[in-house]
Backbone and ligand atoms as CSV (ligand in chain L), in Angstrom:
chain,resi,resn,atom,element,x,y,z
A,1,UNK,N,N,64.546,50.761,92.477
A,1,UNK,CA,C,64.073,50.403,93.816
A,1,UNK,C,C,64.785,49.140,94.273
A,2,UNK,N,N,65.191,48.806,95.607
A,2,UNK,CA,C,66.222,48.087,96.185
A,2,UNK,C,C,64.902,47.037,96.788
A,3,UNK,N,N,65.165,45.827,97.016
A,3,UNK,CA,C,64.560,44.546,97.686
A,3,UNK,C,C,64.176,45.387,98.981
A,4,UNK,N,N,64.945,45.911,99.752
A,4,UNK,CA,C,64.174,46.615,100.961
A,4,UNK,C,C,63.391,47.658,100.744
A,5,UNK,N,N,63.664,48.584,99.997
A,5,UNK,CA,C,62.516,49.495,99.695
A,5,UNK,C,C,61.132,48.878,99.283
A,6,UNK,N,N,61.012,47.429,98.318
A,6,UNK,CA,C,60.055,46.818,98.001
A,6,UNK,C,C,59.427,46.592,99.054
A,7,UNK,N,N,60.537,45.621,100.216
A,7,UNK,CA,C,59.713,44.777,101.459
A,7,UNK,C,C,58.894,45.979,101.922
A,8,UNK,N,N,59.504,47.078,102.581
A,8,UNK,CA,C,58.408,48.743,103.137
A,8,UNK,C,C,57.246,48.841,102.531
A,9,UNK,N,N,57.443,48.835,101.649
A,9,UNK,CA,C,56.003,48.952,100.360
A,9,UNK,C,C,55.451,47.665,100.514
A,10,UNK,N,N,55.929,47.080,100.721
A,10,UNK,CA,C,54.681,45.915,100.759
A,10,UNK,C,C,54.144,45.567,102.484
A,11,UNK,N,N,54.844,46.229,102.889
A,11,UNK,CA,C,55.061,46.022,104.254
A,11,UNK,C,C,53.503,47.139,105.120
A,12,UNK,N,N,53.254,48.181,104.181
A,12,UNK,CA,C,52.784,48.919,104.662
A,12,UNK,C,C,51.453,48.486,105.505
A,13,UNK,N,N,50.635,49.160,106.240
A,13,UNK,CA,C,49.330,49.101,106.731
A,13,UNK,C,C,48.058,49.310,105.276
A,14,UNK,N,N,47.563,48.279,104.921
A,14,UNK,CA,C,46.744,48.521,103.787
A,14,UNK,C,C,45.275,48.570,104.517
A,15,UNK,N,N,44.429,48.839,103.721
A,15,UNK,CA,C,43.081,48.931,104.014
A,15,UNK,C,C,41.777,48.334,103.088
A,16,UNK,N,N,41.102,48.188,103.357
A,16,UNK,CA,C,39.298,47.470,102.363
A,16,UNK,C,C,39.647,48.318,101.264
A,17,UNK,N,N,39.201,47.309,100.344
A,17,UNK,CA,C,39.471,47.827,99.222
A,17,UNK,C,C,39.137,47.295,97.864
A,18,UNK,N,N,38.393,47.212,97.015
A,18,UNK,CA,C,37.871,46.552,95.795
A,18,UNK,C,C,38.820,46.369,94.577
A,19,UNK,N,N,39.927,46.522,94.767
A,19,UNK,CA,C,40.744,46.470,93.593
A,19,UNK,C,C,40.731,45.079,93.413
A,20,UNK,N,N,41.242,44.833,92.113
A,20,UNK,CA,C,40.897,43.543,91.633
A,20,UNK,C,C,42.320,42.957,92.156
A,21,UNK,N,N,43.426,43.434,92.281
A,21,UNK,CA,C,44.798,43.085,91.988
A,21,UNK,C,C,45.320,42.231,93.372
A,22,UNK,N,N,44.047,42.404,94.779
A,22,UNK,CA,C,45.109,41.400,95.659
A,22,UNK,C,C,44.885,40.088,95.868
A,23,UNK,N,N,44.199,39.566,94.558
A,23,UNK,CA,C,44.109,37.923,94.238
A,23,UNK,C,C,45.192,37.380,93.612
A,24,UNK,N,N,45.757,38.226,92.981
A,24,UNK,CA,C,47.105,37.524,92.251
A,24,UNK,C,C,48.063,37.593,93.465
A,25,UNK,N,N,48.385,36.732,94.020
A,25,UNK,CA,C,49.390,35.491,94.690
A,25,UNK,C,C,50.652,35.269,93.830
A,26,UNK,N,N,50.186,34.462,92.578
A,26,UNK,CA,C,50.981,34.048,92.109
A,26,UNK,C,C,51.049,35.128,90.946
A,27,UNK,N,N,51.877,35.080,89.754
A,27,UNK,CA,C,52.257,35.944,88.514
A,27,UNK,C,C,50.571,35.315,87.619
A,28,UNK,N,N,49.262,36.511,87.593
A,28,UNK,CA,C,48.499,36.421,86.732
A,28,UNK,C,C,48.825,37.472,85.715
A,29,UNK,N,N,48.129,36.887,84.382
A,29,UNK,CA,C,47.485,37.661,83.122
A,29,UNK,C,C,46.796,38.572,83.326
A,30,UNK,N,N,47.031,40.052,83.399
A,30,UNK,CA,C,45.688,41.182,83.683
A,30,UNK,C,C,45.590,41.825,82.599
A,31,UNK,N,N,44.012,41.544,81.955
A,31,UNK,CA,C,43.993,42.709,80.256
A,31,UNK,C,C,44.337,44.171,81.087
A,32,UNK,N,N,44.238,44.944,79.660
A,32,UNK,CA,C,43.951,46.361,79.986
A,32,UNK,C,C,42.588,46.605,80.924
A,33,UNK,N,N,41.960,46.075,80.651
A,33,UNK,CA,C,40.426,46.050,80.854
A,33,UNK,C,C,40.441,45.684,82.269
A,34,UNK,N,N,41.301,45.246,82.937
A,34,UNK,CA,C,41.449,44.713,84.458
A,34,UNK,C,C,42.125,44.900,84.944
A,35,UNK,N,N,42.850,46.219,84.241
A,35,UNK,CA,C,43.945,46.857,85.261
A,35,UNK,C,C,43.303,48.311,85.795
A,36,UNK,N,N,43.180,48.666,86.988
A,36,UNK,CA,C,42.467,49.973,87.680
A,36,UNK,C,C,43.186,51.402,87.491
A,37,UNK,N,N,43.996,51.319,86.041
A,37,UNK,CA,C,44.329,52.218,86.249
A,37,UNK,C,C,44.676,53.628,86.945
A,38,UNK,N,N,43.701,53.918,87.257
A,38,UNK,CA,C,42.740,55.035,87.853
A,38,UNK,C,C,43.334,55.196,89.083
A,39,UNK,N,N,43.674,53.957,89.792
A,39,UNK,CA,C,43.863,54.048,91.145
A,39,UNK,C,C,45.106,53.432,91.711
A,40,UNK,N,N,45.800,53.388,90.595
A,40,UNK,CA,C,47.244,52.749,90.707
A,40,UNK,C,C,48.512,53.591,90.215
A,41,UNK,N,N,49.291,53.848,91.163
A,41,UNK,CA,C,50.063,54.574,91.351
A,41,UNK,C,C,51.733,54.031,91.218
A,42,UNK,N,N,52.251,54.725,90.062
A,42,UNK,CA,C,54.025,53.932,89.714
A,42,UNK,C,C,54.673,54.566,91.218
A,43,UNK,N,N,55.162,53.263,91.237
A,43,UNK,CA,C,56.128,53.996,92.783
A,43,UNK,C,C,57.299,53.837,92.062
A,44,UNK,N,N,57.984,52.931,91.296
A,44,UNK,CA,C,58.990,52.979,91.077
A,44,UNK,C,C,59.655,51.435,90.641
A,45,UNK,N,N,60.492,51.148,90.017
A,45,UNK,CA,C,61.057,50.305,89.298
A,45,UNK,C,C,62.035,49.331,89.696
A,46,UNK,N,N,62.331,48.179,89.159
A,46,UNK,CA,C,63.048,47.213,89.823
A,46,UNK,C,C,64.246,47.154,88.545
A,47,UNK,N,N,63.892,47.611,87.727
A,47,UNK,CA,C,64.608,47.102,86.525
A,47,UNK,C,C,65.879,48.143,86.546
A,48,UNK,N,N,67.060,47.669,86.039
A,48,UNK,CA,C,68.359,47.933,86.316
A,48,UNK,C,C,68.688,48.075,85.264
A,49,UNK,N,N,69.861,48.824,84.600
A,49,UNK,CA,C,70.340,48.992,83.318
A,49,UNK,C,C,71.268,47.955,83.029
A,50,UNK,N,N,71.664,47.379,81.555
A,50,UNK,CA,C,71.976,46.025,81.673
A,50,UNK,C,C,73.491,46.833,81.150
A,51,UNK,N,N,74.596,45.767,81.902
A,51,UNK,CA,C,75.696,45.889,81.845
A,51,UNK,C,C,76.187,45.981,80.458
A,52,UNK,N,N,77.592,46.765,80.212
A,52,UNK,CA,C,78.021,46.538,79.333
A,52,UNK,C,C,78.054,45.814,78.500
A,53,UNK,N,N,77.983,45.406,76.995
A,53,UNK,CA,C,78.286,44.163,76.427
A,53,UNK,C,C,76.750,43.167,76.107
A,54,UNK,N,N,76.173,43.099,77.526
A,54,UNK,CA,C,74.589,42.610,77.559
A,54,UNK,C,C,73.414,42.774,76.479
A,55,UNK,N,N,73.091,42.349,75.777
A,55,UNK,CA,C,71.946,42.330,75.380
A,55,UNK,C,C,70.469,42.315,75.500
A,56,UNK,N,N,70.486,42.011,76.664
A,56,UNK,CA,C,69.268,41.256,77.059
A,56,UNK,C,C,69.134,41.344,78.330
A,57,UNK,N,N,67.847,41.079,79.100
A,57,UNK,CA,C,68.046,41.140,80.957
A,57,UNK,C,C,68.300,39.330,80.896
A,58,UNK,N,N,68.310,38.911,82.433
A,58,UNK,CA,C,68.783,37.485,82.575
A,58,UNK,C,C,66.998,36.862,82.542
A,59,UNK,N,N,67.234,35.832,82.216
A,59,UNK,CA,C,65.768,35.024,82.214
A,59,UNK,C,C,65.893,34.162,83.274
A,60,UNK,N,N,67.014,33.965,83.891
A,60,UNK,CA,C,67.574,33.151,85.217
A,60,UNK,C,C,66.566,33.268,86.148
A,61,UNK,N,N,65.575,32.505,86.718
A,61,UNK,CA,C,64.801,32.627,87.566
A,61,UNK,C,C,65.748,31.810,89.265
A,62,UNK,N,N,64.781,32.273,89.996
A,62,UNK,CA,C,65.721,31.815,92.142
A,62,UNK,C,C,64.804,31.515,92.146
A,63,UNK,N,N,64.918,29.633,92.707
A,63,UNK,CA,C,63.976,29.039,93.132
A,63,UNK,C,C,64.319,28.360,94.340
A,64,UNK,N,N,65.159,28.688,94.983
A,64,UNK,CA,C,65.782,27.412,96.081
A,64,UNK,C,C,64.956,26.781,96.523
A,65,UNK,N,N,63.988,27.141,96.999
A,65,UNK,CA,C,62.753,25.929,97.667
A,65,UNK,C,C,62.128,25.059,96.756
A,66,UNK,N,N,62.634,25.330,95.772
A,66,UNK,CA,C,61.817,24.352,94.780
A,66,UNK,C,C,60.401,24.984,93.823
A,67,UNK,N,N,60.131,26.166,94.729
A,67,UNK,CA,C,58.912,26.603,93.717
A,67,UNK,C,C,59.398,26.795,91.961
A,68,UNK,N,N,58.224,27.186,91.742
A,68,UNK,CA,C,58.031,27.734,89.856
A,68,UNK,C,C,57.401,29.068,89.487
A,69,UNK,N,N,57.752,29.427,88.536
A,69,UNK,CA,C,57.317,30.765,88.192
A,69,UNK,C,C,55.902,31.146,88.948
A,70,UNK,N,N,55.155,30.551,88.593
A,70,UNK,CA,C,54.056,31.202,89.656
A,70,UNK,C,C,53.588,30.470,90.471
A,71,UNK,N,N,54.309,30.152,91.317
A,71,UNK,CA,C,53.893,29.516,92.857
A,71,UNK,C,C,53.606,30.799,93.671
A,72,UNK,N,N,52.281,30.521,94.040
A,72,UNK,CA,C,52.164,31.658,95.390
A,72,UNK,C,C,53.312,31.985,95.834
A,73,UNK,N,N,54.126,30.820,96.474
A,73,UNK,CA,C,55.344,31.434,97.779
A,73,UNK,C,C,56.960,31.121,97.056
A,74,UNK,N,N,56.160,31.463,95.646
A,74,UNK,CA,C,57.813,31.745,95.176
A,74,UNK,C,C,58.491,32.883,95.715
A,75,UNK,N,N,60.296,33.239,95.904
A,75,UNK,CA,C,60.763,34.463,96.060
A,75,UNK,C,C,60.400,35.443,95.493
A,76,UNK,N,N,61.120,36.429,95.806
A,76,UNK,CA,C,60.280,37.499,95.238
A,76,UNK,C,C,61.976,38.171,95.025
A,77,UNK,N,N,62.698,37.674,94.202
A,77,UNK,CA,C,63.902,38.323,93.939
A,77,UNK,C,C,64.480,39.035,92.983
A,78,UNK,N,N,64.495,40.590,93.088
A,78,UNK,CA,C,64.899,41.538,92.245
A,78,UNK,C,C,65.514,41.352,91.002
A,79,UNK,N,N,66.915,40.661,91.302
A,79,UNK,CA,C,67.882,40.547,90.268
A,79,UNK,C,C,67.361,39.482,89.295
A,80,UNK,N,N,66.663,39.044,89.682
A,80,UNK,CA,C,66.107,37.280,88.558
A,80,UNK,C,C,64.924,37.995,88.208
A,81,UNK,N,N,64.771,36.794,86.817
A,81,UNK,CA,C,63.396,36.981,86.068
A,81,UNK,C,C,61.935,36.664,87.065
A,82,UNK,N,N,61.109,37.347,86.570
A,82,UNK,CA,C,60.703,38.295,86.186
A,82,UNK,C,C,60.598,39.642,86.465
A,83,UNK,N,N,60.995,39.298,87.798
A,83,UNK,CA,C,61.240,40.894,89.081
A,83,UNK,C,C,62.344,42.175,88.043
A,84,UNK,N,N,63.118,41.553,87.139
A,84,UNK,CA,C,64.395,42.376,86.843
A,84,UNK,C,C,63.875,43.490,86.015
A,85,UNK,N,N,62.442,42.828,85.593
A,85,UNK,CA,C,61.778,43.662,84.860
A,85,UNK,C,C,60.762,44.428,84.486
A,86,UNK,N,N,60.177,44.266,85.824
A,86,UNK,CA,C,58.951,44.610,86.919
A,86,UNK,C,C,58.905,46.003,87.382
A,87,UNK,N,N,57.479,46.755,86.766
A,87,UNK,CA,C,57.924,48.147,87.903
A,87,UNK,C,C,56.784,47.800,88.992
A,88,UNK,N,N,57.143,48.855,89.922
A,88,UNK,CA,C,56.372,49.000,90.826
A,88,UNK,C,C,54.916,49.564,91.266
A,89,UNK,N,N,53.796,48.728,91.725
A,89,UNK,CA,C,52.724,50.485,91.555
A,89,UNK,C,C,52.374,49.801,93.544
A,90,UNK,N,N,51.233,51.421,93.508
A,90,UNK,CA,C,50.805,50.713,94.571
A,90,UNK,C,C,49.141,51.282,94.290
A,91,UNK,N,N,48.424,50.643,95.055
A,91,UNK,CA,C,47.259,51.321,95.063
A,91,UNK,C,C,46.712,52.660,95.881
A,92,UNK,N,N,46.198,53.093,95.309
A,92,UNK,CA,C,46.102,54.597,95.863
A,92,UNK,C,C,45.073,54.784,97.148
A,93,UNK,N,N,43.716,53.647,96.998
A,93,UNK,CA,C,43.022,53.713,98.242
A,93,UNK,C,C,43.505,52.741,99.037
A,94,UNK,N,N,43.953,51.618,99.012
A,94,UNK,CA,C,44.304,50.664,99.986
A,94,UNK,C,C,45.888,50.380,100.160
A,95,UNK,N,N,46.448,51.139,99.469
A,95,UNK,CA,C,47.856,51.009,99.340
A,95,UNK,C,C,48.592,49.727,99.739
A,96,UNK,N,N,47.751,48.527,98.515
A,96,UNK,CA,C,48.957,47.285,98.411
A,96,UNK,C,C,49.606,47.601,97.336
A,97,UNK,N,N,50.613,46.917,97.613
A,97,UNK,CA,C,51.440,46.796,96.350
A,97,UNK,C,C,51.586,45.892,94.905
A,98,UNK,N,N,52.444,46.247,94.073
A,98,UNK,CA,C,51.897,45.228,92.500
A,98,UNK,C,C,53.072,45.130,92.546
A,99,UNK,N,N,53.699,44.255,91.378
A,99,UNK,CA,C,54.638,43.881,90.499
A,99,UNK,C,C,54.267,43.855,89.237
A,100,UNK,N,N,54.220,44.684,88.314
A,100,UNK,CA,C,54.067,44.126,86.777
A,100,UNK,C,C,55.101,44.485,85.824
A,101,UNK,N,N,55.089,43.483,84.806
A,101,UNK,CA,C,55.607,43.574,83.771
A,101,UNK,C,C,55.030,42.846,82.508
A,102,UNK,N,N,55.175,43.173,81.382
A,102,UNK,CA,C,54.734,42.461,79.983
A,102,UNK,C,C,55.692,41.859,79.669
A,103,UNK,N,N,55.175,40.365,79.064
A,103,UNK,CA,C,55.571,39.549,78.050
A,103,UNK,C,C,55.223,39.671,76.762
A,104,UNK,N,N,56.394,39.683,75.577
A,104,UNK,CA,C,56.187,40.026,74.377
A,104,UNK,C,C,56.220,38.432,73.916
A,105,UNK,N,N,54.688,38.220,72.942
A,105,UNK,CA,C,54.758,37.258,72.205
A,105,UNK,C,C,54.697,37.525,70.615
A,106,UNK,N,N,54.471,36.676,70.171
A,106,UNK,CA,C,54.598,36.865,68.760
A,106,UNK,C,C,53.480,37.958,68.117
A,107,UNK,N,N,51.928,37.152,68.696
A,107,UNK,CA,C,50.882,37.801,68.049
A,107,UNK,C,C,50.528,39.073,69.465
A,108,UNK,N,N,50.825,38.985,70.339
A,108,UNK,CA,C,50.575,39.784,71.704
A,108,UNK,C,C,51.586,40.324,72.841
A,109,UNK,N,N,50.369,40.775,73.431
A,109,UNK,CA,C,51.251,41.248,74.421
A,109,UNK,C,C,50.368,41.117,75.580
A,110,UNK,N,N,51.148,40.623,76.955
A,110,UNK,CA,C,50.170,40.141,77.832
A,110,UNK,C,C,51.317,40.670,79.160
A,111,UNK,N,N,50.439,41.171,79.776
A,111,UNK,CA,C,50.427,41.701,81.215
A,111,UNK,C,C,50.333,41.022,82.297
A,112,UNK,N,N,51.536,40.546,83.027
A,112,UNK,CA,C,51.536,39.900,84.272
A,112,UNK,C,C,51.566,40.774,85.552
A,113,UNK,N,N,51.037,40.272,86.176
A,113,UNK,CA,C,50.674,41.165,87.579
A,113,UNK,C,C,50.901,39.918,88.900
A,114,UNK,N,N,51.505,40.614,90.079
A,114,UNK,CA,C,52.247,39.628,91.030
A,114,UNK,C,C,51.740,40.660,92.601
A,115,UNK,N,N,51.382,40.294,93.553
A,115,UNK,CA,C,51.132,41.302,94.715
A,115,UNK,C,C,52.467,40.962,95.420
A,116,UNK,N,N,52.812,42.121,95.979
A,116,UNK,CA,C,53.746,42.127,96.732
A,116,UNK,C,C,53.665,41.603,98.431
A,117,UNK,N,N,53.970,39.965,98.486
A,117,UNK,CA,C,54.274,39.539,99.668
A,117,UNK,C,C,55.487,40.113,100.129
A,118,UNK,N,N,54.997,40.964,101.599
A,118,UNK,CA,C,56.381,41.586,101.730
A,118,UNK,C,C,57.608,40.120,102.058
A,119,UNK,N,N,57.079,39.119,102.906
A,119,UNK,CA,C,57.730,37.868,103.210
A,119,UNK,C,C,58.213,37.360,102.682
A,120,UNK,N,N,57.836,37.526,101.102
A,120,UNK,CA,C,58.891,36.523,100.146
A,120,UNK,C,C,60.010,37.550,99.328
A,121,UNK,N,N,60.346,39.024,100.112
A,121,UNK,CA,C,61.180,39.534,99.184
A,121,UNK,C,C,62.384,39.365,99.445
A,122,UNK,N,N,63.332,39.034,98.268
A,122,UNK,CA,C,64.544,38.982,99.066
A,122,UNK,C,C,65.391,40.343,98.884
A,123,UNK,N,N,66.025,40.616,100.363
A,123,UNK,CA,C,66.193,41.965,99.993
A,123,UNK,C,C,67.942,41.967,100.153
A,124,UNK,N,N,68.513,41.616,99.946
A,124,UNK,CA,C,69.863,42.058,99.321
A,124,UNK,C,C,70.806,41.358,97.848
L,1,ZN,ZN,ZN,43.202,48.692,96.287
């Protein structure tokens, strides 16, 4: 999925809706237990196949304004961490949009979840 296809999707007309997911602003922790499965729908993926030679995706985060990983009005840019590795869902009754991806730690594994401001995506 391309930065403009994201902005559309986030862009859409949403509606009332009890999902837990359009408080995260910034990149939160969501257990299993607080993700709605049920009603969340993969639209599709941000993550890119890593070039030749690569090992690894980039951990390079875009901050030009100065924000930090989870500032509300950080960018929202594809090619940088954490977006590179982010799929897409949306919700099925109110149709906002998510960003998630997992962080692997030593003893865990923890689930970040990000709503899609269509305003902060950068799309090329
Ligand atoms: Zn919802």
């Amino acid at each position: 999925m391309t930065g403009a296809e994201l902005k559309a999707l986030g862009q859409r007309k949403t509606s009332a809706c009890n999902c837990s997911l359009k408080i995260c602003d910034g990149w939160e922790s969501v257990s299993d237990e607080r993700w709605p499965a049920y009603q969340l729908k993969l639209e599709g993926t941000l993550r890119t196949p890593l070039p030749e030679g690569q090992m690894d995706l980039s951990f390079e985060e875009y901050h030009p304004q100065g924000t930090r990983y989870d500032s509300a009005n950080a960018p929202i840019a594809p090619p940088y961490f954490p977006y590179n590795r982010c799929d897409v869902y949306a919700c099925s009754n109110c149709r906002c949009a998510v960003l998630k991806y997992t962080e692997y730690g030593g003893y865990y594994v923890d689930h970040r979840v990000r709503r899609v401001a269509p305003d902060l995506v950068i799309d090329n």
